[in-house]
Steps between C-alpha positions, in 0.01 A plus 500: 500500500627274818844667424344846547320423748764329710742842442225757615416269807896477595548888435163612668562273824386566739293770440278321240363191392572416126327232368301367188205368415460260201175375345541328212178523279182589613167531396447924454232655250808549256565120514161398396450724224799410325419313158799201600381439924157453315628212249671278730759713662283459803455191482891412448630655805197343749634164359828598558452628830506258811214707657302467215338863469615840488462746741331853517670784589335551849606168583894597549409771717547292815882390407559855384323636822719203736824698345401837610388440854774477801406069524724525188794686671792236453441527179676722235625413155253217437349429194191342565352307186110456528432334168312193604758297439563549171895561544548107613393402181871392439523316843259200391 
């Protein structure tokens, strides 16, 4: 994804923005009715995760919003991760 990303954002420029948008796991209707979220799964990523929750969909509608809007301008081929931390697991 951040290689495809980068290419449509150097081939597009500078008529368009490309950028992406990634939000690790998140709490959706699908989530919670799944038979392995409900027996721990849950449970595993909030202790894995340094924010300690996970996040509703509406809530990553302000960094998706922030991307489409002209304050984000100098910015194209950016792959924003919004997963509450959960990708600097490794970096402890």
């Amino acid at each position: 994804m951040i290689r495809l990303t980068k290419s449509y954002a150097s081939a597009l420029a500078p008529t368009l923005r490309v950028n992406a948008l990634a939000p690790g796991s998140m709490q959706t209707e699908g989530t919670r009715a799944r038979d392995d979220w409900n027996s721990g799964r849950r449970e595993k990523f909030i202790e894995m995760t340094p924010h300690r929750r996970i996040p509703r969909p509406k809530e990553l509608a302000g960094p998706a919003l922030f991307l489409a809007t002209e304050v984000a301008h100098h910015m194209t081929g950016v792959y924003m991760m919004c997963d509450r931390g959960y990708s600097v697991i490794g970096a402890r």
